[in-house]
Backbone bond lengths (Angstrom), bond angles and torsions (degrees), N, CA, C in turn:
res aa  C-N    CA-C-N  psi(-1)  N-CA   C-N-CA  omega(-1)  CA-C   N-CA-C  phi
1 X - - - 1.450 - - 1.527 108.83 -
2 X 1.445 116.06 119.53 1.498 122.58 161.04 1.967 105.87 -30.56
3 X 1.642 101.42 150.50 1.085 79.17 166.01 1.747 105.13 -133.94
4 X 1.986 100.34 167.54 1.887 90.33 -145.98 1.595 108.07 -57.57
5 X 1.587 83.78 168.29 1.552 99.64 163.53 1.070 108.52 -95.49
6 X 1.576 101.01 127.65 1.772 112.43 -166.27 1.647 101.27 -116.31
7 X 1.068 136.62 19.16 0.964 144.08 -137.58 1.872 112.94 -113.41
8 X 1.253 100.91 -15.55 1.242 133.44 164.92 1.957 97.62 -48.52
9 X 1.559 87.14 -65.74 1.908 106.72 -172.85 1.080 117.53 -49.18
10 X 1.051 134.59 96.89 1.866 128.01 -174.44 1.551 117.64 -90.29
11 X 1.659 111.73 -38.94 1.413 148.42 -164.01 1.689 93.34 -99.54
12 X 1.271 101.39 155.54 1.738 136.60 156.97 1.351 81.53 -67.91
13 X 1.305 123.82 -82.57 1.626 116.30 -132.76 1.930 91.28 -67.82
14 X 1.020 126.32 -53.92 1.344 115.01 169.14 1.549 132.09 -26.58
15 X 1.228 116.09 -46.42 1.356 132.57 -178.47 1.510 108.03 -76.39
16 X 1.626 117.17 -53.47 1.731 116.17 160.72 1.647 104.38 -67.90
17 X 0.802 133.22 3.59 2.118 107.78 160.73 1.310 97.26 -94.46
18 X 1.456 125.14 -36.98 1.330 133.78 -166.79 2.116 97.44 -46.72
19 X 1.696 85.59 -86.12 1.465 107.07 160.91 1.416 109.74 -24.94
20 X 1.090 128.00 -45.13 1.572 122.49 -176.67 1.297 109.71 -68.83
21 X 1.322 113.67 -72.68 1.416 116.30 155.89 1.881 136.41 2.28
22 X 1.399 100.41 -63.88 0.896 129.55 163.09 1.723 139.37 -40.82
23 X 1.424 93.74 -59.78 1.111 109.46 170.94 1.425 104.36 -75.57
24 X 1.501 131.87 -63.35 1.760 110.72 166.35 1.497 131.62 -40.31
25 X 1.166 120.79 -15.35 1.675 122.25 164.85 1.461 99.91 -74.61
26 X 1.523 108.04 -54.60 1.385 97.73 180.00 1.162 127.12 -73.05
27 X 1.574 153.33 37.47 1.102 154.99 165.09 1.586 109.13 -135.53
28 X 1.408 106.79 -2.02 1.322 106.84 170.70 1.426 108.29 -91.08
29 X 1.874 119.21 151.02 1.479 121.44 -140.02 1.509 94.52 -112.64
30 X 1.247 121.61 25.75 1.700 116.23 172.44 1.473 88.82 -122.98
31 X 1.339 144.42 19.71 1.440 119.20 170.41 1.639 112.76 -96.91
32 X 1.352 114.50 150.11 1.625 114.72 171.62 1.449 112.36 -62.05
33 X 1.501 94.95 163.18 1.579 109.19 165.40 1.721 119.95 -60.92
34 X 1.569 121.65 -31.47 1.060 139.22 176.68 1.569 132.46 -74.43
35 X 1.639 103.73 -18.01 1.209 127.08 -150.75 1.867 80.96 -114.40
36 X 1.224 113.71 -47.23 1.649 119.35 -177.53 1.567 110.93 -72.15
37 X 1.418 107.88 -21.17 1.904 111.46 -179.66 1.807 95.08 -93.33
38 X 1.152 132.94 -18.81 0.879 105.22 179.98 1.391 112.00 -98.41
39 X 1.253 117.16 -9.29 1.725 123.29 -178.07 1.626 100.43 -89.87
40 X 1.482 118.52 -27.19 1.418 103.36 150.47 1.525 127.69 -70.88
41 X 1.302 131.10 -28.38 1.433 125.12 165.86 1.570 98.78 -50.34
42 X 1.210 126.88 -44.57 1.484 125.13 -151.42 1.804 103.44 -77.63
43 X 1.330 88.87 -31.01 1.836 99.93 -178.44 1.696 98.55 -77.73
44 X 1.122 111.40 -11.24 1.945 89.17 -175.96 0.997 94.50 -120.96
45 X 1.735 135.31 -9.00 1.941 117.14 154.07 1.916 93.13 -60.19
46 X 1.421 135.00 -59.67 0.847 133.66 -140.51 1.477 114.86 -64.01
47 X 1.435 102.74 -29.43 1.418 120.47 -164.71 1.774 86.59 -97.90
48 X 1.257 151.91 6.85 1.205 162.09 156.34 1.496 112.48 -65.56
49 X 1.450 96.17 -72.78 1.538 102.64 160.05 1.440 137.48 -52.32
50 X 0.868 116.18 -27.38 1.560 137.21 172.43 1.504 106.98 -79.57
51 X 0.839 134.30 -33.92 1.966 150.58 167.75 1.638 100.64 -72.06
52 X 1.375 112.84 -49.68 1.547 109.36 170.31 1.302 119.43 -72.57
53 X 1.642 123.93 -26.56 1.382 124.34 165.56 1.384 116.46 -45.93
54 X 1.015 108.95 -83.36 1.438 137.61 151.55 1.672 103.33 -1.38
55 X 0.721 130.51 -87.42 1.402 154.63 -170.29 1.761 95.42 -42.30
56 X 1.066 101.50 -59.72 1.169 96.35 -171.57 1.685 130.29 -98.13
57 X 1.071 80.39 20.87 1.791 88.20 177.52 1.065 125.08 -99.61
58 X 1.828 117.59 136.47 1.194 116.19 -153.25 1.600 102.19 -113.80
59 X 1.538 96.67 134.97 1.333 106.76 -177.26 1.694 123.99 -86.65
60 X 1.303 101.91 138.51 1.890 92.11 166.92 1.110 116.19 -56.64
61 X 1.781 122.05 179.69 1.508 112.81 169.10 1.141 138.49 -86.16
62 X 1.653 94.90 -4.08 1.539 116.26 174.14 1.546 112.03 -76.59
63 X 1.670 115.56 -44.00 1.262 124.33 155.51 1.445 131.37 -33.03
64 X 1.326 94.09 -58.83 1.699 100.55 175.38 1.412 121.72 -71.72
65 X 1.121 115.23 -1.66 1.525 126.27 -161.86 1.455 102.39 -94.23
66 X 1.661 89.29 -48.80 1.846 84.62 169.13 0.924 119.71 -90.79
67 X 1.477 141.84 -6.22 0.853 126.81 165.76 1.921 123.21 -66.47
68 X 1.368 96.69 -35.63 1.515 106.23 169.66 1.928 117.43 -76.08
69 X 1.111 106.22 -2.94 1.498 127.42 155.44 1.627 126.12 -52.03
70 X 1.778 76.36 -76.69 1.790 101.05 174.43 1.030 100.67 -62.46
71 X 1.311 157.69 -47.88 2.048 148.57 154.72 1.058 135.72 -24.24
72 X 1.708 102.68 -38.02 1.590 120.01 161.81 1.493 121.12 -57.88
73 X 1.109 98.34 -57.35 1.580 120.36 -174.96 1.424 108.42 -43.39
74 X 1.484 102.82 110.03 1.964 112.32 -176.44 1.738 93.43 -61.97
75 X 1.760 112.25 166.28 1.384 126.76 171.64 0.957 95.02 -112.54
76 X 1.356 135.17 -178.38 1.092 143.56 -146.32 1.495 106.73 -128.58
77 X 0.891 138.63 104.95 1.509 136.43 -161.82 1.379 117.93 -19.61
78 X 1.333 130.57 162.46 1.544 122.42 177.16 1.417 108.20 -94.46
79 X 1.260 128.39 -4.90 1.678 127.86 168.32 1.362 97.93 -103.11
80 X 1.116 129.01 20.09 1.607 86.28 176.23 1.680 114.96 -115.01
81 X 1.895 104.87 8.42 1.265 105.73 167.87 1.677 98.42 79.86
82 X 1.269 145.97 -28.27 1.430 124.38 170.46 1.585 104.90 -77.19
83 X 1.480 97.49 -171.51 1.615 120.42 -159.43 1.428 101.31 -106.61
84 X 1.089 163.40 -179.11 1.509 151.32 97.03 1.596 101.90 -9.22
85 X 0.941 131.49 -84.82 1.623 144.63 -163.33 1.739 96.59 -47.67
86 X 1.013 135.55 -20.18 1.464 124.79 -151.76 2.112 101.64 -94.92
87 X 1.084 114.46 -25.36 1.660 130.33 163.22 1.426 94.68 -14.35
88 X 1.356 110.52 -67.76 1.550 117.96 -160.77 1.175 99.83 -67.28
89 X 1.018 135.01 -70.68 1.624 139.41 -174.17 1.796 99.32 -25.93
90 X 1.383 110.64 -75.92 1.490 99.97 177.56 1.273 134.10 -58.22
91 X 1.748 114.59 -28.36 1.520 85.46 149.72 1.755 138.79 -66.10
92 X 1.347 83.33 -32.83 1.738 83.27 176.52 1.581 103.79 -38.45
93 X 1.385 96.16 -73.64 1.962 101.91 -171.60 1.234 120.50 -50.92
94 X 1.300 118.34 -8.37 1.499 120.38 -174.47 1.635 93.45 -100.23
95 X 1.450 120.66 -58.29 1.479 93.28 170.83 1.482 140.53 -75.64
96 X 1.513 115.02 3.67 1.781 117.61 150.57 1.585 97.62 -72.90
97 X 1.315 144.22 -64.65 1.199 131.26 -171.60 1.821 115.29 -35.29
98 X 1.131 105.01 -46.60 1.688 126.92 -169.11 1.970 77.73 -59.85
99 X 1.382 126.14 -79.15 1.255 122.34 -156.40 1.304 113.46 -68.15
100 X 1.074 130.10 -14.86 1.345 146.73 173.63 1.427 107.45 -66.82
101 X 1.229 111.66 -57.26 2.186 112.09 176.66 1.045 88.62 -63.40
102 X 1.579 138.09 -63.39 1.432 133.87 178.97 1.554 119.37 -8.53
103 X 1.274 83.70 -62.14 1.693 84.73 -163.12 1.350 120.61 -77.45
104 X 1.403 113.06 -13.28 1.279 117.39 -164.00 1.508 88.87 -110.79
105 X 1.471 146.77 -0.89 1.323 132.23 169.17 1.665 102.74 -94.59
106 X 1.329 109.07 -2.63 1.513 108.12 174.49 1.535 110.84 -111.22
107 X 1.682 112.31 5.54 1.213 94.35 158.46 1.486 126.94 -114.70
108 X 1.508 84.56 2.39 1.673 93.96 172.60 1.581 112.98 -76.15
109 X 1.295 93.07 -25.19 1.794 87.34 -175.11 1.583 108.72 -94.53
């Protein structure tokens, strides 16, 4: 089997509506078996191109900066049930807790 001409796709965002596309034909229950193998050939040239996009795109230095940022940045263990994002939350609550004994050891005395 030829394989598609993707060449149409210039853009990311083109290639994901495409891809989007795609996958709703394919989950809809009147299409053939033939018609779904070839819209998967078309989804893995497409998703080819999109891997070569990718690949080759060149970042500013501001770009790369965060991106080598976001790399730094520890995750959060896989047992311990928080998020990345959730850090802040406990400090917040840990420093109302902190002002909270505060206030009440200065009004006891």
């Amino acid at each position: 089997m030829a394989k598609p001409d993707t060449s149409a796709y210039r853009t990311f965002d083109q290639i994901t509506d495409r891809l989007d596309d795609i996958v709703s034909q394919v989950r809809g229950k009147d299409i053939s078996l033939e018609h779904s193998l070839d819209l998967f050939d078309e989804a893995i040239a497409l998703g080819s191109k999109a891997v070569e996009m990718v690949d080759t795109t060149e970042f500013t230095p501001e770009e790369e900066a965060r991106l080598i940022d976001s790399k730094k940045t520890p995750e959060a263990p896989a047992n311990s049930g928080k998020k990345p994002g959730d850090t802040q939350v406990d400090t917040q609550v840990d420093d109302a807790s902190q002002e909270s004994a505060a206030s009440t050891e200065s009004a006891e005395l």
